[in-house]
N, C-alpha and C positions, 0 to 999 in steps of 0.2 A: 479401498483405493490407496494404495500405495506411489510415491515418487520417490526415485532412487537420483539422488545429488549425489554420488557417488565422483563420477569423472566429467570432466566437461574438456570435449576435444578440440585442440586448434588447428587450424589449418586444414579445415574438411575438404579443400574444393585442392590443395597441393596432392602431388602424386605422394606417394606412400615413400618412405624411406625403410632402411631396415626394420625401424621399429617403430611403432604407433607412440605419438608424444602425449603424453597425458598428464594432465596437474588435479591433484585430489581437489574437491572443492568442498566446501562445507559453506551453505546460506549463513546470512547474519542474522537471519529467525527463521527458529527452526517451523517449517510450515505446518505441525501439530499444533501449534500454538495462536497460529493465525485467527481460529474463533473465539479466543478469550481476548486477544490484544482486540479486535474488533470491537467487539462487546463494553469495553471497557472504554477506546476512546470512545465511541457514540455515546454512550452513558455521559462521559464528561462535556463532550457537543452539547448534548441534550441541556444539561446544567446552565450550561452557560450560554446556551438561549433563552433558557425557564429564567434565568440571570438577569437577562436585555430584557425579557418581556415583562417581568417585576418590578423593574427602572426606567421602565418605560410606562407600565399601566399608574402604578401604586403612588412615585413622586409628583408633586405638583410641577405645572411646565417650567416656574421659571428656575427654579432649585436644579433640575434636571442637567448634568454634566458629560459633555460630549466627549472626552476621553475614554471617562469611563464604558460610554457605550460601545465605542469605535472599540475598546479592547473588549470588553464582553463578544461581538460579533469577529473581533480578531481569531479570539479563541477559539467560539464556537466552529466557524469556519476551516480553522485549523485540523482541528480533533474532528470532523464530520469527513472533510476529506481524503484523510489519511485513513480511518475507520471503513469509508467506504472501499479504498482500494486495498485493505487488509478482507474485509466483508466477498468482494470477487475472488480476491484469492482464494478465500478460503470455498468457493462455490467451484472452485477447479478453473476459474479463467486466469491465463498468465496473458500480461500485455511482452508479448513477443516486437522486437525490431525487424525491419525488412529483411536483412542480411539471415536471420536464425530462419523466416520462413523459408527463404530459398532454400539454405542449407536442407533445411526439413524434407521438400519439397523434390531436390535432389536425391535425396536418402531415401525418400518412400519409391521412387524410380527403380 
């Protein structure tokens, strides 16, 4: 499976001028990479729930410090979310905008 980031064209739905306007594009991660960035925040999610859950089971209640939990689960939450939508990506789902479907939609036409 190969994706070619090559050109991304504007103005699909304008009549044609002389020449087809095109701007090179290059992603800000390169989408090979998409299952190790994944793998790696989940890994840190992971941690830093195994984190909450240690500071949670192991400290006595009244010891127990609500900062620290609130950023253990900040983190966690952080790195699990962003991990999952690197995780789709890398399964081939792109979250497309209405505007790109039409486009799309137009063009298979």
């Amino acid at each position: 499976m190969s994706i070619n980031f090559e050109y991304t064209f504007r103005e699909l739905n304008q009549p044609s001028r002389s020449e087809e306007i095109r701007t090179p594009y290059k992603p800000p991660v390169n989408p090979e990479n998409f299952g190790i960035y994944s793998f790696a925040l989940l890994f840190h999610a992971f941690v830093f729930m195994s984190l909450f859950v240690i500071n949670l089971l192991s400290v006595d209640k009244r010891e127990r410090n609500l900062p620290t939990q609130i950023t253990y689960c900040a983190l966690s939450s952080a790195f699990a979310s962003i991990g999952i939508i690197f995780m789709i990506m890398n399964s081939g789902l792109y979250i497309w905008n209405k505007q790109k479907i039409k486009d799309f939609e137009i063009k298979k036409t």
